[in-house]
C-alpha positions in Angstrom: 62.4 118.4 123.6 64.5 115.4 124.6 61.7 114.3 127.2 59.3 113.9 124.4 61.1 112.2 122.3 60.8 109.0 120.2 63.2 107.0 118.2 64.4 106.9 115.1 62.0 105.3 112.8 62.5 101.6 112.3 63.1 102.1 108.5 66.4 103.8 109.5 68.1 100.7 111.0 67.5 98.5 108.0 66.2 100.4 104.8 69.4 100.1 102.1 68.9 103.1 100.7 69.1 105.2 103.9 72.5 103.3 104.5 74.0 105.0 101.3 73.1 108.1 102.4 74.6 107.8 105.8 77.9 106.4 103.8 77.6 110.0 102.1 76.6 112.3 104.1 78.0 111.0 107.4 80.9 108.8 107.2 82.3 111.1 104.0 81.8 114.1 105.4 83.3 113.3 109.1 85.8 112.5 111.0 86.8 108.6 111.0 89.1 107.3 113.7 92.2 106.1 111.6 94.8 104.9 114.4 97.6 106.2 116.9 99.8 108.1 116.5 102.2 105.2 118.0 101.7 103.7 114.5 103.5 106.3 113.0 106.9 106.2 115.2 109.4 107.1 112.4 109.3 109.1 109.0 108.4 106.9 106.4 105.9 105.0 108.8 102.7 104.2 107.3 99.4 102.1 107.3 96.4 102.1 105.6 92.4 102.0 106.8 89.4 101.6 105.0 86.2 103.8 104.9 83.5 101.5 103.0 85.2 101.0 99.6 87.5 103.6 100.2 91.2 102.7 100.8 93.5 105.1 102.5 96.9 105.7 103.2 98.3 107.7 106.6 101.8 108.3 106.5 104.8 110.4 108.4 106.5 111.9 106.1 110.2 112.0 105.6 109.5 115.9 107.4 108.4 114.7 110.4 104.8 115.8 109.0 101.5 113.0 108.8 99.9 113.2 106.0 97.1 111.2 104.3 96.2 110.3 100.5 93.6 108.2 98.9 95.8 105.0 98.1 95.6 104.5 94.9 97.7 105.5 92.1 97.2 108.2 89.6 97.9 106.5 86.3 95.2 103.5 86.2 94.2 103.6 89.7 96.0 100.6 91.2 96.1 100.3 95.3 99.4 101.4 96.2 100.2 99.4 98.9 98.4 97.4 102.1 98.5 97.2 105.7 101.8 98.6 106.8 105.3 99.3 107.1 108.1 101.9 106.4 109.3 103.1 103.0 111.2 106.1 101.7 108.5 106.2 98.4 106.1 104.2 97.1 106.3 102.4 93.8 103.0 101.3 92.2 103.2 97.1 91.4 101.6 97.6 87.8 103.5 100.3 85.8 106.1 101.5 88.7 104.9 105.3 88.6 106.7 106.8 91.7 105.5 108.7 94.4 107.5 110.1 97.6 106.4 110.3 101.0 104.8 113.8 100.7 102.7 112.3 97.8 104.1 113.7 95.0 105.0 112.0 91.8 108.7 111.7 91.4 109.0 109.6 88.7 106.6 107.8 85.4 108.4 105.4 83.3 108.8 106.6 79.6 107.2 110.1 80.6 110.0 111.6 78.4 108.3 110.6 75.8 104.9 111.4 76.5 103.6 114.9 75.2 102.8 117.4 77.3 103.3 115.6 80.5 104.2 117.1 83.8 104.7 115.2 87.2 102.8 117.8 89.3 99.5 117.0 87.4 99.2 113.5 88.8 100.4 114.1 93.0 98.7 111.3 95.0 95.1 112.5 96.0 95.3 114.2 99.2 92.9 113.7 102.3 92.6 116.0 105.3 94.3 114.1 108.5 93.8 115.5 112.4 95.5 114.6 115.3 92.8 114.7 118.6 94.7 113.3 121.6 97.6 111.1 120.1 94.6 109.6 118.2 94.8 110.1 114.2 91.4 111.5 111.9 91.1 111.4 108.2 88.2 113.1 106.9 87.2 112.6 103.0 85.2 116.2 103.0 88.1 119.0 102.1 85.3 121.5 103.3 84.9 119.8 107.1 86.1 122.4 110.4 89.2 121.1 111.8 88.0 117.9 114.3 90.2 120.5 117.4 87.3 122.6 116.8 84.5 120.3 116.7 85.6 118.6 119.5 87.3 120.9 121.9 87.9 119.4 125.5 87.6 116.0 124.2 91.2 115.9 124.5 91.7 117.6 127.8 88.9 115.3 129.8 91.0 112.5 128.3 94.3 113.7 130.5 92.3 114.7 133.1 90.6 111.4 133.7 93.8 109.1 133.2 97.0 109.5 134.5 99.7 109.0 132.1 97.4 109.7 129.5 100.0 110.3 126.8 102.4 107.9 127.5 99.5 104.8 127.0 100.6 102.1 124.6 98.8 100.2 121.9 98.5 97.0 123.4 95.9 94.3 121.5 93.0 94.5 118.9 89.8 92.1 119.6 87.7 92.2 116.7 83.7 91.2 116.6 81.0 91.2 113.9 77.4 91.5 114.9 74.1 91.0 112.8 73.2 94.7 113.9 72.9 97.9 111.9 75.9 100.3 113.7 73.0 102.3 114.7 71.7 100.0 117.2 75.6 99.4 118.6 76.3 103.1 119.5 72.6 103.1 121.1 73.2 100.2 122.9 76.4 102.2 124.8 74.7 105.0 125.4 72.5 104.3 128.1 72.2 102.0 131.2 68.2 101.3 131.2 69.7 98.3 130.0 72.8 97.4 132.0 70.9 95.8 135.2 69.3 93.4 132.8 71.7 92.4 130.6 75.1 93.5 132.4 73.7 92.2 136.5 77.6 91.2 137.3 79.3 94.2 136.3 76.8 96.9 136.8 74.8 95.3 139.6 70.6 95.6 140.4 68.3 98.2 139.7 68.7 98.9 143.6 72.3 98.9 143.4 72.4 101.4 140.8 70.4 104.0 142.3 73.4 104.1 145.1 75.6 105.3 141.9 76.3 108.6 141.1 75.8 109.2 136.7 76.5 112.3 135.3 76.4 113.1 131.7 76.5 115.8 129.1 76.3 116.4 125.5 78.5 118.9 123.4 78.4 119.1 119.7 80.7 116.6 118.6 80.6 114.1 121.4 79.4 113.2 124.7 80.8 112.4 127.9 79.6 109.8 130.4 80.5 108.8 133.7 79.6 106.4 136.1 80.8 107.0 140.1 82.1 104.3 142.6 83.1 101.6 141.1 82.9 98.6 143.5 86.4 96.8 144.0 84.8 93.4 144.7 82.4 93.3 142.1 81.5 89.8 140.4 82.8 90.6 137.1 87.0 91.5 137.7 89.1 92.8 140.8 90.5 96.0 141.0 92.2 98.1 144.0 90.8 101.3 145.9 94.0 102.6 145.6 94.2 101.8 141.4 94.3 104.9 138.9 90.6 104.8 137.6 88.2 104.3 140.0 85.5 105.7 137.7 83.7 104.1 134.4 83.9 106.8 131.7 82.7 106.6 128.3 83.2 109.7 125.9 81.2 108.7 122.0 82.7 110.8 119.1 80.4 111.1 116.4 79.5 109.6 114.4 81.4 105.8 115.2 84.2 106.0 117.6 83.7 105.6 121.5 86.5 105.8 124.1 86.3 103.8 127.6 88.2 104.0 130.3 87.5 101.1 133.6 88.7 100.9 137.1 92.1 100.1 137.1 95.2 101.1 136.8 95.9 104.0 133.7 94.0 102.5 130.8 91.8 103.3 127.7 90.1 101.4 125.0 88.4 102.3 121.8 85.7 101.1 120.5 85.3 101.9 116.8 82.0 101.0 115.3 82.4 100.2 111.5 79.2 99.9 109.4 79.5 96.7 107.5 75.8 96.7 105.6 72.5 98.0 106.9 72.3 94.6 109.6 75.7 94.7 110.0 78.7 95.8 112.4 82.3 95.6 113.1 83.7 96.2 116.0 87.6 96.6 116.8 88.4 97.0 120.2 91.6 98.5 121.0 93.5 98.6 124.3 96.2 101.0 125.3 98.0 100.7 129.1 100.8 102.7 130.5 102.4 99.0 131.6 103.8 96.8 128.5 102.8 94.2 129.1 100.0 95.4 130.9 99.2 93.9 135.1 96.9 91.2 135.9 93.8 94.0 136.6 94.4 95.7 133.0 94.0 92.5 131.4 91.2 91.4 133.0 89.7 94.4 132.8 89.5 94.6 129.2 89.5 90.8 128.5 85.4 91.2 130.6 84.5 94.2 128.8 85.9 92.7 125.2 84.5 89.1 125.7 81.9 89.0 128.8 80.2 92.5 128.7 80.3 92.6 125.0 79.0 89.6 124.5 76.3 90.1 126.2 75.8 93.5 124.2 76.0 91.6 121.0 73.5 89.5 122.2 71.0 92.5 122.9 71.6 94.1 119.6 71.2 91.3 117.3 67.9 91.1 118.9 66.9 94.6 118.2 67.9 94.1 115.1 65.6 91.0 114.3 62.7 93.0 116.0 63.2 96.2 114.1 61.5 95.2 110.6 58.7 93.9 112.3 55.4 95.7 111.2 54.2 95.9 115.0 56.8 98.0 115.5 57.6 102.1 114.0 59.2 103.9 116.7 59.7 103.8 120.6 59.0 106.3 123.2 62.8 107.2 125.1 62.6 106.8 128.4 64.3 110.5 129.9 64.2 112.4 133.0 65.4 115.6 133.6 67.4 114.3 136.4 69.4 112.2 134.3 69.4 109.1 136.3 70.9 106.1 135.8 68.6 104.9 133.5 67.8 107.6 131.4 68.0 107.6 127.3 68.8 111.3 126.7 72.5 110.6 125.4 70.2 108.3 123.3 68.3 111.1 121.9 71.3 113.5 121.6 73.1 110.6 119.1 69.6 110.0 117.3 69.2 113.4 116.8 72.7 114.0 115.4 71.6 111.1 112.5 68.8 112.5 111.5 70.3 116.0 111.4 72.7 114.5 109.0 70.5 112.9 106.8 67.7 115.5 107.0 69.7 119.0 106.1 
């Protein structure tokens, strides 16, 4: 029972070997936020992302159709191309094998020659690709249920919540490393024990937020979080009454991607937590506005939550993650209620639980 519950032991936050498994058996086996589908405007529009030590390559195709392939060529396994752009087919920099943009090879220099050689036998790799609310999914595991499946109503809370929702525009990427296992990063966001401590301008005093209405629930896939009545003249940014959001609202797709949307007008950011070692993390943060360039609240907005609230977060976790391979310490005891108060851990346990699944079958 979640009201019983403990944490993971502290061996999973640091131990090397339990970081391979989760590059196995959780990030190559699930869904991994690649971009938006704004990146892809044309056909022939493509860009690469990286999973670990895995490069690969999203592309529309010159059918209108996104696809994605392990970006690397088929002869002697040279990377194709990097970052981004637009091209009609991709020719390999070391021998100049071919390849269209629906991955197959059209041409191999001197393959006239070669016996027994056919084209179709060396197609770029393919990798599964899902669009989830104008946001773009590879998956490495051919086997994995289509992420529509896993994570139906994700998208639909998503237009429910923010006017405009599909019309929102890529706007800017902050980037931060922390000395933290990723582990500790999604636990730090998914609960508010913490936030009169560490957050006291944004989310106010223990008193404060027991005035607050939080509701939260947990499917499958991800989980949904939302915090009621925001408060216009708080201490951190200024927002209207009569702005689009007037809610916080945090939705955490497993296993590494969390979505936010603030008071203000129509906004969203993503928060993509990247393991970068067993202590540490990426983080990209990504805002998208309906306004570009976004208003004077948008900006400020994200520039606190990015900068101010972050910082503060990064603080806490590098903490936890200095603490965690002491020998005083195993596991702790997460504080839950059944009411699901403010400061309850449950969506804590619910993420926790999900690891260990993983790397337990």
């Amino acid at each position: 029972m979640a009201e019983e519950s403990y944490s993971l032991p502290a061996r999973y936050f640091f131990d090397p070997g339990i970081y391979d498994r989760e590059r196995e058996l959780i990030f190559f086996k699930n869904w991994w936020f690649a971009g938006h589908v704004s990146e892809l405007p044309q056909p022939g529009s493509y860009f690469t992302c990286q999973i670990f030590d895995q490069s690969i390559l999203v592309i529309r195709g010159m059918d209108g159709v996104v696809r994605a392939f392990y970006n690397v060529c088929t002869h002697r396994a040279y990377e194709l191309v990097q970052g981004r752009g637009n091209a009609r087919s991709f020719v390999c920099p070391y021998h100049a094998w071919s390849f269209d943009t629906q991955g197959c090879l059209r041409s191999a220099n001197h393959e006239s020659y070669v016996k027994g050689f056919r084209k179709c036998d060396f197609n770029l790799s393919e990798v599964r690709v899902c669009e989830l609310g104008k946001f773009i999914y590879v998956n490495l595991d051919p086997n994995a249920a289509d992420l529509t499946e896993l994570a139906s109503g994700f998208a639909q809370e998503c237009r429910d919540v923010i006017p405009g929702y599909d019309d929102l525009q890529f706007i800017r990427r902050d980037r931060f490393e922390v000395k933290a296992n990723w582990k500790v990063v999604i636990d730090n966001f998914l609960e508010c024990y913490h936030c009169p401590v560490a957050h006291p301008l944004f989310m106010g005093s223990k008193d404060s937020l027991s005035t607050r209405t939080f509701e939260g629930k947990e499917q499958a896939y991800y989980s949904t979080h939302i915090m009621r009545s925001g408060r216009p003249n708080n201490k951190a940014y200024k927002f209207s009454p009569t702005d689009a959001i007037q809610d916080g609202y945090i939705w955490a797709l497993w296993p590494n991607t969390l979505f936010m949307t603030w008071p203000a007008p129509s906004n969203l950011f993503v928060f993509h937590v990247i393991p970068n070692g067993p202590d540490s993390t990426l983080e990209n943060f990504d805002l998208y506005t309906l306004a570009n360039p976004p208003g004077e609240t948008e900006m400020a907005m994200f520039d606190y939550h990015a900068r101010i609230v972050n910082g503060e977060d990064v603080g806490v976790c590098e903490g936890v993650q200095r603490g965690i391979r002491s020998r005083g310490y195993n596991q702790g005891r997460l504080m839950i209620n059944k009411e699901r108060s403010w400061w309850s851990e449950h969506a804590v346990h619910h993420f926790e639980h999900q690891v260990w699944k993983a790397l337990n079958p």
